[in-house]
N, C-alpha and C positions, 0 to 999 in steps of 0.2 A: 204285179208289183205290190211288194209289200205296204204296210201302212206305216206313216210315218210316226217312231214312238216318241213319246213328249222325253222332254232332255231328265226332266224330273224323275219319273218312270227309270230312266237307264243307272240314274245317280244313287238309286234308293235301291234294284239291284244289286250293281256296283258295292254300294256300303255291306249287303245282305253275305254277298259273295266274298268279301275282307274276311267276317265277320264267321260265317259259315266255314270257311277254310282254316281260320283262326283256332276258333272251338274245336274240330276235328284233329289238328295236329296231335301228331302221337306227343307224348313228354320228351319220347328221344328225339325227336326234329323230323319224322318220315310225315310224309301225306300220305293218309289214303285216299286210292284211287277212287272208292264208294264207299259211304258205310255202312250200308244196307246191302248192295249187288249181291247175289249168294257164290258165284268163280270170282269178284275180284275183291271183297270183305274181308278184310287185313293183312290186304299188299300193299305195299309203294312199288311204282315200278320207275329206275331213273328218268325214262323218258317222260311219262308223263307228271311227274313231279318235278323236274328240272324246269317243263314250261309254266306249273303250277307257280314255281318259287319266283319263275320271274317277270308273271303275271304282279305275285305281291311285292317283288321287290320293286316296280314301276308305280305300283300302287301306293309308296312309300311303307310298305310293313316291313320294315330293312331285319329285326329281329328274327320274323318269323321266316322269312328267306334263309338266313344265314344259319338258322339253327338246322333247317335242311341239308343246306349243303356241308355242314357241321356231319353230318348223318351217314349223307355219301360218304365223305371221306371216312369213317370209322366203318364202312363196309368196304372199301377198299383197305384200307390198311389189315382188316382182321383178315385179307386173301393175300397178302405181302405175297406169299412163300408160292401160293397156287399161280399167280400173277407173274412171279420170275421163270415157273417149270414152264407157262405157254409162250412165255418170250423166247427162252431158251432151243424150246423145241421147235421154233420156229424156225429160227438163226441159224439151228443147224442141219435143217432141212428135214425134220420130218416132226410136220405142222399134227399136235394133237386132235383128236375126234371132237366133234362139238359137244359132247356129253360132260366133255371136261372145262367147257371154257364158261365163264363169268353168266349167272342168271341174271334175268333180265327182269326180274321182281324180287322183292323179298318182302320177309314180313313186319311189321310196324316194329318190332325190338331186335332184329335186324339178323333173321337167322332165315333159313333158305325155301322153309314150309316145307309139308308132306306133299302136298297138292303135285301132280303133274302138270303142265306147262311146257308152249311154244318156248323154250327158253333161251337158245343163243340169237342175240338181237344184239348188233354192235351201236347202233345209232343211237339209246340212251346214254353211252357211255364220251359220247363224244359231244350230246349236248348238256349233258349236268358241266362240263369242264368250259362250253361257252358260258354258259347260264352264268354260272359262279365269275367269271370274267367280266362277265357284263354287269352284273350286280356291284361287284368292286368297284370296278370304276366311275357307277352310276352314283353311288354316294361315296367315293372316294375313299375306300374301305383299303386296308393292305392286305392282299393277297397271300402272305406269305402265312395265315390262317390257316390256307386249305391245298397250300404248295405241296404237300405230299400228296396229296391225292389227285392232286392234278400229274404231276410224275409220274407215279401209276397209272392213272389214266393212259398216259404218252403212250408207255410201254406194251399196255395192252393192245391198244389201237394201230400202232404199230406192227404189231405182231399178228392184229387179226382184223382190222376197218376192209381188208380186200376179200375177204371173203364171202361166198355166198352164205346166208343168214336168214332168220326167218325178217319178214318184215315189219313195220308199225303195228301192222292188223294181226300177228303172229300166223303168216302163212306163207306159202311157196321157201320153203328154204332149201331150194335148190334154185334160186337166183342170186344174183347179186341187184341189190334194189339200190334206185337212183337216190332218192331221199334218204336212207340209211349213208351212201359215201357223201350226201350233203353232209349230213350230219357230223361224220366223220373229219371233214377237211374242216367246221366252221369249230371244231373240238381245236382240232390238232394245230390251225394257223391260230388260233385265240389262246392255246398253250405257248406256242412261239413266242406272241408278242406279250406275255406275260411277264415275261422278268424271272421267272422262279425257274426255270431249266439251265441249266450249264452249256454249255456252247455243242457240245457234240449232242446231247437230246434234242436241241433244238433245232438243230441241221437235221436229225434223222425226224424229228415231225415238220418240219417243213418241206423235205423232199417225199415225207409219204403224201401227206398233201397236195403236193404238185404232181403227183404220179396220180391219185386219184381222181382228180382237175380235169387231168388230161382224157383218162378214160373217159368220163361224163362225155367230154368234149367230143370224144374219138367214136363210141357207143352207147352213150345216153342220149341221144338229144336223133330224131326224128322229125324231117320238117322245120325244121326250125326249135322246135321244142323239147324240153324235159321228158323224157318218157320214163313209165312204171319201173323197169327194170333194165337192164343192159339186156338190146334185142328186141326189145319192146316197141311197139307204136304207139301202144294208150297212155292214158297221164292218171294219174292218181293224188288226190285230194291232198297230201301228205306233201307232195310236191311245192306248193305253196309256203311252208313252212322254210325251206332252204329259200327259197326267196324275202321273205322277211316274217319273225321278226331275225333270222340269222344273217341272213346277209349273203350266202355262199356264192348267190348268185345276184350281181344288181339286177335291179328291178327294173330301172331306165333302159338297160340293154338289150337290143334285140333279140339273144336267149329268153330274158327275163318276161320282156313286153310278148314274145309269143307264147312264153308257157301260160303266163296271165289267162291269153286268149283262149286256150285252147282248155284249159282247166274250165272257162266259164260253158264253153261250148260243150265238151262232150260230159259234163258233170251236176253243170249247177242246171235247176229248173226254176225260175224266180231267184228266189237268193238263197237258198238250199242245197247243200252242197255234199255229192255223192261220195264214196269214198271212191270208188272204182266200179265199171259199169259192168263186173261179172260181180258185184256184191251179193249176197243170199244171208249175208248175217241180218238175223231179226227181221228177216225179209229187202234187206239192201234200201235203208232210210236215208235221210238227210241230217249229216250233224253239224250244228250249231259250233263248234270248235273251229270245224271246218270251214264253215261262212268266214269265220274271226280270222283266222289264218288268209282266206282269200282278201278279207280286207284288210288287214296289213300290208299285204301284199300289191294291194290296192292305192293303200296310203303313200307307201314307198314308191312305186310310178308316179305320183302325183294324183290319183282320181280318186279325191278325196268322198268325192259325190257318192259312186260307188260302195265305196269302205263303209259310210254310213248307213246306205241300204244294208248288206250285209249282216251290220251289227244291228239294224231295229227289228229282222230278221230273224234272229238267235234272240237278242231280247223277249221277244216276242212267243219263243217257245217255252218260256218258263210255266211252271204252275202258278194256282194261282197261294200258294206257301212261298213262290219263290223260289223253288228247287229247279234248279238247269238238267235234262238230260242229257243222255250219250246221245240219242239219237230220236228223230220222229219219226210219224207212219207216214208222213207223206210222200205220194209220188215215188211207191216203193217198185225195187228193179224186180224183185221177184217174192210177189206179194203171198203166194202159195211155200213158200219159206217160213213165213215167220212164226206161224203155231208151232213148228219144233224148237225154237231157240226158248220161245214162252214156256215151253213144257220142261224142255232141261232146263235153263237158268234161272224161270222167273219172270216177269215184265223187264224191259228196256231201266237199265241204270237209272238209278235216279234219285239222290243229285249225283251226277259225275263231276267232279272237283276244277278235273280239268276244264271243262265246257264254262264254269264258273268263273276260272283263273283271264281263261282267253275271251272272255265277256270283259271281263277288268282292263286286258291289255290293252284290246282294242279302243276302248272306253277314253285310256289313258292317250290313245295316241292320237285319239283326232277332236282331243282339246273336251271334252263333254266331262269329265272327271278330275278334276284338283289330285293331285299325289300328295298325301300327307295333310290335307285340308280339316281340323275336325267338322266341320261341316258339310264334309261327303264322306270322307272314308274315315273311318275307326278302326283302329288294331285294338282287337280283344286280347287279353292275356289266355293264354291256355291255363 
């Protein structure tokens, strides 16, 4: 069991982490995902920027959120034309190759990079359109800001949330992964109830939604639980994340309460939290994201207790600068792995923005963080 961190300690991260993510924003509104990493130094990729922005928008950085999602949308609107040829070729039955469908990073001024990459991954594109939903509403913002890009969103998602795809961790993309159609459905029913789609958009995302509900229900779920992929038995750390902070699945419900279970079981070691138990990246560590998402997910059942541990957890992995990694060497799955990942990339990310953000969320949600307080959080100007 980990050691309990003084409230103070969390508060003074927390601020560091505002503040670090602040500084770092591109001018155009993109996060980078690291600014050091040497494969992910001057990407944003939507998924994990989507939970960056709404780590600050909980945080009260309503600016720096919004300039983000500000950002999405200006990379979705510059694929207008590419975005209606994969709806189209959908509709009329002969679904384009994945080479041609939407990347799943781009670079900080918003052009596609030379770099190769895992690239078609639908589940960013379904959670920037929650995020952005959620941030509105959370300070009361109008939506009709970023109502084009959420539209676009629809229609992509629409036309491609069913298909197999690489995953979170950009790998197996010849599955269809559980947490990606979470992603998908908390996009597509938070577009619905949005206000900005026309009545027939909003019927055709609310029945792809229900169609991919259903799957989960029909071939996601093993035991009572969430499982890794459609066909799957394991559960995977990302799982958590569709249970809160999205919501796709409550947390009170007997889905929810045994995927809870069974992520702690076959995953976590103390409060460290695996991505998946055939992991070999960087040697298959514990990431602190990961804890944050479990306690969330934590909060949202009610065991608050839990969520805490967690998050003193992940606290507790920082340096002592402050810097949050992607991931640590503890209690790794396959510890004769990691000298190769060291040799092609480098050391373990560090700071990863995300692990920062989801430090902040959690932070926010179980009362230890003021939103908007100056005397915990500060929003720096970029």
């Amino acid at each position: 069991m980990t050691t309990t961190i003084d409230q103070a300690r969390i508060r003074a991260l927390a601020e560091r982490s505002v503040q670090l993510i602040t500084e770092l924003q591109h001018p155009d509104g993109a996060y980078p995902a690291s600014p050091t990493f040497s494969a992910y130094q001057g990407y944003s990729w939507y998924r994990d920027g989507a939970f960056i922005a709404d780590g600050m928008s909980a945080a009260g950085a309503v600016e720096s959120a919004s300039r983000f999602f500000d950002w999405c949308q200006r990379m979705l609107e510059q694929r207008r034309a590419q975005i209606a040829d994969i709806a189209r070729a959908e509709a009329e039955g002969r679904p384009l190759p994945d080479d041609a469908m939407l990347p799943t990073r781009f670079t900080l001024d918003g052009s596609e990079g030379d770099d190769e990459w895992w690239d078609f991954q639908t589940d960013g594109y379904g959670t920037w359109v929650w995020a952005v939903v959620a941030h509105a509403r959370r300070h009361s913002l109008g939506l009709e800001r970023w109502a084009e890009g959420i539209r676009l969103s629809v229609d992509y998602l629409i036309a491609t949330g069913h298909r197999a795809c690489f995953d979170w961790w950009e790998e197996h993309v010849e599955h269809v992964h559980v947490s990606t159609l979470g992603c998908v459905i908390a996009g597509l029913e938070s577009a619905a109830d949005s206000g900005v789609l026309d009545a027939a958009q909003r019927e055709a995302a609310r029945a792809a939604a229900a169609t991919a509900r259903e799957r989960i229900a029909t071939e996601g779920v093993r035991e009572g639980h969430l499982t890794k992929w459609i066909g799957s038995a394991e559960v995977d750390g990302s799982l958590a994340a569709i249970i809160a902070p999205m919501g796709t699945v409550d947390a009170s419900s007997p889905l929810g309460l045994t995927s809870i279970s069974a992520i702690e079981q076959q995953l976590c070691v103390g409060e460290g939290v695996h991505r998946f138990r055939a992991d070999t990246f960087y040697g298959g560590g514990q990431w602190p994201l990961l804890s944050c998402f479990l306690g969330l997910a934590h909060v949202a059942a009610g065991n608050r207790e839990r969520a805490r541990q967690l998050l003193d957890w992940a606290v507790s992995t920082a340096t002592d600068t402050g810097e949050l990694p992607e991931q640590v060497g503890e209690h790794l799955l396959a510890p004769e792995r990691r000298a190769e990942w060291i040799e092609r990339w480098g050391p373990v990310a560090t700071p990863l923005l995300w692990s920062h953000a989801m430090v902040v969320r959690l932070a926010v949600e179980l009362d230890l963080v003021q939103p908007a307080t100056p005397s915990t959080l500060t929003e720096v100007s970029s």
